[in-house]
C-alpha positions as CSV (number, residue, x, y, z in Angstrom):
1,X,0.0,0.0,0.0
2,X,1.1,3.2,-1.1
3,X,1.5,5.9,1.3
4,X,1.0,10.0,1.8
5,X,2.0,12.5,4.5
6,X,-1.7,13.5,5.8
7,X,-2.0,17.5,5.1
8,X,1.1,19.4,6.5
9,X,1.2,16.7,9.3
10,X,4.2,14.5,9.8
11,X,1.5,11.2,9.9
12,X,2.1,8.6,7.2
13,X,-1.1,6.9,6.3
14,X,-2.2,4.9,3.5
15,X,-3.7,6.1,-0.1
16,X,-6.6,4.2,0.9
17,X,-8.8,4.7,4.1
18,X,-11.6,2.5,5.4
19,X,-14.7,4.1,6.3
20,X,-16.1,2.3,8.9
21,X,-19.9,3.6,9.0
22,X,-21.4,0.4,7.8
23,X,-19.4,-2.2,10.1
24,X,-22.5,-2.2,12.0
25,X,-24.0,-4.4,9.2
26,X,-21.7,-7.1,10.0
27,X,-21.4,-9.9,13.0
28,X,-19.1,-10.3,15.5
29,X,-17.0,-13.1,12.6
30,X,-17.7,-11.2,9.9
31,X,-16.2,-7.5,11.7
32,X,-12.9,-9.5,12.9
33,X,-12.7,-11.1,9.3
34,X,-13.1,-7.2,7.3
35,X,-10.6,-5.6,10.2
36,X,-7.9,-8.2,9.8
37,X,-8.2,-8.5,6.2
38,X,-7.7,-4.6,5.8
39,X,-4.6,-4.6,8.2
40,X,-3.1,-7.7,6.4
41,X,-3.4,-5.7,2.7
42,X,-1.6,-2.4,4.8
43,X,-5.4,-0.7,5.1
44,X,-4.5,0.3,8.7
45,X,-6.1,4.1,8.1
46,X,-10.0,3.5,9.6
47,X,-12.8,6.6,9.3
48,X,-15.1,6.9,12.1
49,X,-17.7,9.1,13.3
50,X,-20.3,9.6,16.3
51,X,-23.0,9.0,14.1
52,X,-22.6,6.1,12.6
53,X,-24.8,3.4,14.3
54,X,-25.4,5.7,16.8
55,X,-21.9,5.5,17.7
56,X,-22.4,1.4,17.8
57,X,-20.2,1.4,15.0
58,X,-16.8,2.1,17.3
59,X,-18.0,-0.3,19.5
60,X,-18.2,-2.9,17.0
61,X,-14.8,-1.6,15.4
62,X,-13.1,-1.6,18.9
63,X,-14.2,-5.5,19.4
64,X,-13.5,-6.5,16.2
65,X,-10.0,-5.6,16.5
66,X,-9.5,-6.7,19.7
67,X,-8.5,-2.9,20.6
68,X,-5.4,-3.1,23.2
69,X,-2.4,-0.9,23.6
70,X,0.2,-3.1,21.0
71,X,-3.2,-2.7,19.0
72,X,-3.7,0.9,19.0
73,X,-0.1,1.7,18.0
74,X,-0.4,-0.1,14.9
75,X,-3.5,2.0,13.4
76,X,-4.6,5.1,12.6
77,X,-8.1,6.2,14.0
78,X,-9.9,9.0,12.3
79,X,-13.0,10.1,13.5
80,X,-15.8,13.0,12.8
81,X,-18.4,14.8,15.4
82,X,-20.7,17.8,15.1
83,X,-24.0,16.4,13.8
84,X,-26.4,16.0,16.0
85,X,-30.4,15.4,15.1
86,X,-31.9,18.1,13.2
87,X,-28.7,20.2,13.5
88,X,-25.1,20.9,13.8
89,X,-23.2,21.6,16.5
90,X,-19.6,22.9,16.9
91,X,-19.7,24.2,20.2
92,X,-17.1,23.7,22.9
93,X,-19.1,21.6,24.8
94,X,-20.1,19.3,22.6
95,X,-17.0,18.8,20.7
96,X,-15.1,17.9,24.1
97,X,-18.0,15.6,24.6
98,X,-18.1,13.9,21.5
99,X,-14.5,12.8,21.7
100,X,-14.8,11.8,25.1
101,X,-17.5,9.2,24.1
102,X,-15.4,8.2,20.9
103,X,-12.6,7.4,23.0
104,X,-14.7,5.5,25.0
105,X,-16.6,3.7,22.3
106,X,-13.3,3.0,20.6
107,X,-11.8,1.8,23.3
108,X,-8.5,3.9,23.1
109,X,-6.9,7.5,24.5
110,X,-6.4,9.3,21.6
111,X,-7.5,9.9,18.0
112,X,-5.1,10.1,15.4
113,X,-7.4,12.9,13.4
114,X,-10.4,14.5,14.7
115,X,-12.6,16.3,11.9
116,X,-15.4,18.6,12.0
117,X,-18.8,17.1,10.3
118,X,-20.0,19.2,8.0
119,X,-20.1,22.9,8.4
120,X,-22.5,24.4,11.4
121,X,-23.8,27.7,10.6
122,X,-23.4,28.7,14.4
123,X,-20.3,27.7,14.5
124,X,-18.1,30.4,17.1
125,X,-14.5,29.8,15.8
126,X,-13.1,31.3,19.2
127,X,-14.6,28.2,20.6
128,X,-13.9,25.8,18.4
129,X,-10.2,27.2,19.0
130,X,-10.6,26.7,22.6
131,X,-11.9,22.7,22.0
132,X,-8.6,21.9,20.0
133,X,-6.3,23.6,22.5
134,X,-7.8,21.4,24.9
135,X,-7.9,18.1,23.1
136,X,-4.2,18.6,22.2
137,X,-3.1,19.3,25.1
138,X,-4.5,16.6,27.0
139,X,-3.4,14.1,24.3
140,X,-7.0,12.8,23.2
141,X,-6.1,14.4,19.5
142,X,-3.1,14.6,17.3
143,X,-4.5,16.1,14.3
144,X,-7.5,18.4,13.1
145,X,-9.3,19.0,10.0
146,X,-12.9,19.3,8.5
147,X,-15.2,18.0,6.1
148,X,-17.7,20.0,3.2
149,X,-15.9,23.1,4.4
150,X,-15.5,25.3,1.3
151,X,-12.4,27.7,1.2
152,X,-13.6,30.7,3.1
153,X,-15.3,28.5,6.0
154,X,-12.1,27.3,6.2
155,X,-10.2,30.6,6.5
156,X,-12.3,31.8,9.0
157,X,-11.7,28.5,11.5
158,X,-8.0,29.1,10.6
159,X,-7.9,32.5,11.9
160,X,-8.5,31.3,15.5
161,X,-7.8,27.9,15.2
162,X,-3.6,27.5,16.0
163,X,-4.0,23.6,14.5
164,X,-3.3,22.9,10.8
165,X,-5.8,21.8,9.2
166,X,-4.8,18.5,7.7
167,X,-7.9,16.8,6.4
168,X,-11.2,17.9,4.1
169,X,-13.4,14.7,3.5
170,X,-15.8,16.0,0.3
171,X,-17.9,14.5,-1.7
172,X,-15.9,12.9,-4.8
173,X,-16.5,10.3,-7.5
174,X,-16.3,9.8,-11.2
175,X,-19.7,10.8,-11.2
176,X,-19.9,13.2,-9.1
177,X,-16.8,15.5,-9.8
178,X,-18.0,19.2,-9.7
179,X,-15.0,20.4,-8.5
180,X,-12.9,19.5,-11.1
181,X,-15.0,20.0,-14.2
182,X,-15.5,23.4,-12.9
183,X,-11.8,24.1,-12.7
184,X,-11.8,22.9,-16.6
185,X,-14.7,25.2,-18.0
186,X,-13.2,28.3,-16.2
187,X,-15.0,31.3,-18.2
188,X,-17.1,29.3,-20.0
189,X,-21.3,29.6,-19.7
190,X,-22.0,25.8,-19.7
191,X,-23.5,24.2,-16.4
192,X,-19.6,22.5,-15.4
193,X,-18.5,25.8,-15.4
194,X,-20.6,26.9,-12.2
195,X,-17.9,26.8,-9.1
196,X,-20.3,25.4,-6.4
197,X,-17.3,25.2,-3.7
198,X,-14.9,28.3,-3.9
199,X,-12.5,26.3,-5.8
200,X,-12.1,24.1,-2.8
201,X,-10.2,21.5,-4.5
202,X,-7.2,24.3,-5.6
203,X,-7.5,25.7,-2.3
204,X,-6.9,22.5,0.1
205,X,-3.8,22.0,-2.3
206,X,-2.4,24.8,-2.4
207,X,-2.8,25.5,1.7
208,X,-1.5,21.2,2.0
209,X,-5.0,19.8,3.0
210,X,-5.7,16.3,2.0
211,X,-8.8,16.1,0.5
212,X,-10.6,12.7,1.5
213,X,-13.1,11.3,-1.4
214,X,-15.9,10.1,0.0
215,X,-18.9,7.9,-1.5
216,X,-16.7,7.3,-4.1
217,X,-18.8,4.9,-6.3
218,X,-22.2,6.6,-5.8
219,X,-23.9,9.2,-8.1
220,X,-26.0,12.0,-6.9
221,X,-26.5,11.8,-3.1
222,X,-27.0,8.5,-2.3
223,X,-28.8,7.6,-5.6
224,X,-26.9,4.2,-5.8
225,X,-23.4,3.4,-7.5
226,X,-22.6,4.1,-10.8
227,X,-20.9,0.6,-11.5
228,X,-22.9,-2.0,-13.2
229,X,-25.5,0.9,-13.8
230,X,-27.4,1.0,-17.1
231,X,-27.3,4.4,-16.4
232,X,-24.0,4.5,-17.2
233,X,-23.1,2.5,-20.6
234,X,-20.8,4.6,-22.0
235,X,-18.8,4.8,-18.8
236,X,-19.0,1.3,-17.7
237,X,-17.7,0.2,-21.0
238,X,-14.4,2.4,-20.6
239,X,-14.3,1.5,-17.2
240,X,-14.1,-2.2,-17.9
241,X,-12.3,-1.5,-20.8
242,X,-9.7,0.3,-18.9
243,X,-9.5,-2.5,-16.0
244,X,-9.4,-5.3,-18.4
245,X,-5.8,-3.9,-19.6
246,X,-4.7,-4.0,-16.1
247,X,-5.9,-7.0,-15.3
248,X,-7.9,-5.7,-12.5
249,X,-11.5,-5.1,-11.3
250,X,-13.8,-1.7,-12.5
251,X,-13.7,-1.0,-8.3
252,X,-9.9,-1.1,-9.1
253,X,-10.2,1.6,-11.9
254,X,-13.1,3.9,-10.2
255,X,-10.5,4.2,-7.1
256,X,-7.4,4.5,-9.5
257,X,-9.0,6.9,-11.1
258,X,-9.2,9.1,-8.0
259,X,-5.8,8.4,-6.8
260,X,-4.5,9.6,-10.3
261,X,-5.0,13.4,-10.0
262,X,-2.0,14.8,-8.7
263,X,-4.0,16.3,-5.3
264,X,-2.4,12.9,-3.7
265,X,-5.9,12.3,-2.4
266,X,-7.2,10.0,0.1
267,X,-10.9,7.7,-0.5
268,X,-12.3,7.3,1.7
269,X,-14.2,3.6,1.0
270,X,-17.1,2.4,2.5
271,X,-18.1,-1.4,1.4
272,X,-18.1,-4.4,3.8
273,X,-17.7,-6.8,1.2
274,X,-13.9,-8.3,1.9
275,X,-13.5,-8.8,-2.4
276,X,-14.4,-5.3,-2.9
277,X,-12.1,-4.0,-0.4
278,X,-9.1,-5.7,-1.5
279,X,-9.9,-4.2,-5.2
280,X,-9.7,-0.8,-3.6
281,X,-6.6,-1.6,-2.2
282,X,-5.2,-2.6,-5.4
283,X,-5.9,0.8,-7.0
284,X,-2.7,1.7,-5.4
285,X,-0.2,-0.5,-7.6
286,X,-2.4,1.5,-10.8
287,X,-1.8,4.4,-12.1
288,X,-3.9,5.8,-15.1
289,X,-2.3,7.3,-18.3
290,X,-3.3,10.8,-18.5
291,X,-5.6,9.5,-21.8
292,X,-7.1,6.9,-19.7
293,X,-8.2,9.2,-17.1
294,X,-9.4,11.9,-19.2
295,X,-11.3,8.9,-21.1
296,X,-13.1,8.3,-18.1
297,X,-14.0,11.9,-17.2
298,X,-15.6,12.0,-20.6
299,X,-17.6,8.5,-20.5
300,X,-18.9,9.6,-17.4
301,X,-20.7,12.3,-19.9
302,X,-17.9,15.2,-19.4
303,X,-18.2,17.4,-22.6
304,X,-14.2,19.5,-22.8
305,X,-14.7,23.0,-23.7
């Protein structure tokens, strides 16, 4: 497994991290199984956050790995806090709170990466500021960052905020790649060319924030994945194309295809099935032509100005 330096951060981590907000779907055989089959393919990166299964998912995680202090040093935990039902919230209280039940439910002292879920429209930097000081200095978090923050919401957290911000998980796929086509049809009047994020994408590279894919197979929010869709033809055939030259699967490509743009991005994947995950993996020994990808980006129904 390739690796990449997370952000600005000195921490190493894999090309490839496993979201983790489905594990709940599994049984007690099938969670040790997917953990230790991740660790053996050097998938030690795993994404967390209080949410998922009502925060039953880090229990399940925690068990599965048989969570211990030899354990612990060998991963890297991410996790994510700040939505609550019917809201956001990035208060000091709750933040503080959040981690102290992740660390609980996870069954550790620390977090490797703490992000912020989501904007809050409430959100008081100063406090947000005061939240990080605290969970730095008491050890429970190394490293900060965000996710669907757009440049300026950004800026503004940074300007009280003394932490780098390492980390922006967005949404990203073949599919659903806004913030690239729109850095492609700059000036032009055709619907790619709308910028619906402040140029985020240019932004978190040129200020060293990894951007973390997430959902990337799915198109539209949640709509369903794009491989295998008869929605997709065009793509699906290049896809396949594509993956039959490498001798790999079209899960292979559709990650590949990520890792190829030169942002040294990190998916963020999200399926339980132990084949699929090992396909992911492999996306890291391929690296697209510059034709290939753009072949993709078209397929996927991309018109170049």
């Amino acid at each position: 497994m390739k690796t990449i330096k997370l952000g600005s951060s000195s921490l190493e981590v894999p090309v490839v991290a496993v979201g983790c907000m489905r594990i709940n779907s599994l049984d007690k055989n099938e969670a040790e199984r997917f953990v230790q089959t991740a660790l053996e393919q050097g998938a030690n990166f795993f994404d967390h956050a209080d949410i998922y299964g009502g925060g039953t998912c880090e229990e399940i995680f925690a068990d599965a790995i048989h969570m211990n202090s030899d354990v612990r040093e060998q991963i890297i935990l991410q996790s994510k806090c700040g939505i609550r039902q019917g809201m956001f919230d990035f208060s000091k209280e709750h933040i503080l709170n959040s981690v102290d039940g992740i660390l609980k439910r996870l069954k550790t002292d620390y977090l490797d990466v703490l992000l912020l879920h989501r904007p809050d429209a409430l959100v008081e930097p100063e406090e947000v500021a005061e939240a990080f000081d605290q969970l730095e200095s008491s050890g429970k978090v190394r490293h900060f960052g965000v996710s669907n923050q757009n440049p300026m919401q950004i800026q503004l957290l940074k300007k009280f905020v003394k932490q780098p911000i390492v980390a922006n998980q967005l949404q990203l796929s073949i599919t659903n790649a806004t913030m690239i086509s729109a850095g492609i049809n700059v000036n032009m009047e055709n619907e790619s060319a709308v910028n619906r994020d402040g140029s985020v994408l240019d932004f978190c590279r040129l200020n060293d924030i990894t951007v973390q894919p997430w959902s990337p197979f799915q198109y539209g929010f949640f709509e369903g994945v794009f491989l295998g869709n008869d929605k997709f033809p065009e793509l699906n055939q290049k896809i396949d194309e594509i993956a039959g030259k490498y001798g790999v699967t079209n899960t292979t490509i559709a990650i590949a295809w990520l890792l190829r743009h030169p942002a040294n991005m990190q998916p963020v994947i999200g399926t339980m099935n132990l084949e699929r995950l090992q396909d992911c993996i492999k996306a890291s020994d391929v690296t697209l032509t510059r034709e290939e990808w753009y072949e993709i980006y078209r397929a996927a129904g991309n018109i170049l100005p």
